[in-house]
C-alpha positions as CSV (number, residue, x, y, z in Angstrom):
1,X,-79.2,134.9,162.6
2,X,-77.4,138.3,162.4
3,X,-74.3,137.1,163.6
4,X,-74.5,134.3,161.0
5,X,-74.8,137.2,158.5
6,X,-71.7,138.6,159.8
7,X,-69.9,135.6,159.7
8,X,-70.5,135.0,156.3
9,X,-70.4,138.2,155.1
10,X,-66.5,138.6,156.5
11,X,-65.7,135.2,154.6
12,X,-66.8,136.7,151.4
13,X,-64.9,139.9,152.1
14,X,-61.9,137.9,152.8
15,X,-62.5,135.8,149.8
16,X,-62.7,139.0,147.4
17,X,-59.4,140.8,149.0
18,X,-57.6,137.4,148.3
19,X,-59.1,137.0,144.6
20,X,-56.3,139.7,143.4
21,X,-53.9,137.5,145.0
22,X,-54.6,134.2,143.7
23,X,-54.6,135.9,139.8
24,X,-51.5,137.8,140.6
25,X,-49.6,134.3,141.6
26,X,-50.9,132.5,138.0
27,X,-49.0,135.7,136.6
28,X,-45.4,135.4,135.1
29,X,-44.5,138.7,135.3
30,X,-45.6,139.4,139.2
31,X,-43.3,141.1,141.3
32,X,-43.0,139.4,145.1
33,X,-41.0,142.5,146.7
34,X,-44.0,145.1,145.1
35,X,-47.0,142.4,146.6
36,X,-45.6,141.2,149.6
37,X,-46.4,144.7,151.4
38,X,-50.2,145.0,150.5
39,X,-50.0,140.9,151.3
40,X,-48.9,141.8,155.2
41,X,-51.3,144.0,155.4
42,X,-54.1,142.0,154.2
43,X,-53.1,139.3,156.8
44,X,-53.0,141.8,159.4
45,X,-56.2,143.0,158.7
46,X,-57.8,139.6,158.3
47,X,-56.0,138.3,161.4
48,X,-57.3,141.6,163.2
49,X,-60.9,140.0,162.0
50,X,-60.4,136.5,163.2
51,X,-59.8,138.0,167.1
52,X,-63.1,139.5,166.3
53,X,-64.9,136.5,165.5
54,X,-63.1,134.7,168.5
55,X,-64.4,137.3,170.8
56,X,-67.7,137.2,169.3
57,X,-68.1,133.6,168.9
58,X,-68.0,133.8,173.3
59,X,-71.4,135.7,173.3
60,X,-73.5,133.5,170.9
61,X,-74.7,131.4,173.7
62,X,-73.4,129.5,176.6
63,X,-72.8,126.1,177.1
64,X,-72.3,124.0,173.3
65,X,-75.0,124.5,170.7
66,X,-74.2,124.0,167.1
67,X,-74.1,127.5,166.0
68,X,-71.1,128.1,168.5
69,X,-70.0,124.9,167.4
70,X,-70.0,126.1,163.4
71,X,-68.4,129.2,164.7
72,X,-65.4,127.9,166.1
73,X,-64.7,125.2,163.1
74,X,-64.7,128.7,161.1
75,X,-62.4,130.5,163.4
76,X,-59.8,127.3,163.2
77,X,-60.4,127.2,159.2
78,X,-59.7,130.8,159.0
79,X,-56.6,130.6,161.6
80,X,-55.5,127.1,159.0
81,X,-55.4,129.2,156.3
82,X,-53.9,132.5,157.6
83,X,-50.8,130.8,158.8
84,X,-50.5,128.8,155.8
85,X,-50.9,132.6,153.6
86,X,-48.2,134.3,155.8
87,X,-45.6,130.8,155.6
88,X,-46.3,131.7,152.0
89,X,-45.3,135.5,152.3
90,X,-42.5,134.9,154.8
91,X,-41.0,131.9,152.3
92,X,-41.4,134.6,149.4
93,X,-40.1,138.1,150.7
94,X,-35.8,138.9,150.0
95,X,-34.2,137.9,152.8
């Protein structure tokens, strides 16, 4: 149950750092070269959180039960959407 907590917990705490983000892109005066820094860095960070949960996820239980089963569909959500977020950054920054 507590690693369900933590699970869900570091989806709302990546959910809030990306709020910021999604208002900023709805702007028309936001500035790509000023964003894309604190943008790297949130991927980082949240990628840096991913390898946790992928480490984790191996000590919930052995063999397949559905909590390790909910545990890696989050992982490959969270991996979906990182990689979609930094094609995003990568498309956006100056060459």
């Amino acid at each position: 149950m507590t690693r369900r907590i933590a699970v869900l917990f570091t989806i709302v705490f990546c959910a809030a750092a990306l709020m910021p983000q999604a208002a900023q892109e709805n702007s028309p005066n936001r500035n790509v070269g000023v964003e894309a820094p604190d943008l790297n860095r949130d991927l980082a960070r949240m990628q840096v959180l991913l390898s946790q949960m992928q480490k984790n996820a191996a000590f919930v239980s052995r063999g397949d039960t559905p909590l390790k089963h909910e545990f890696e569909l989050e992982m490959e959500m969270w991996q979906i959407l990182l990689n979609d977020m930094e094609k995003r950054v990568n498309a956006a920054e100056p060459r």
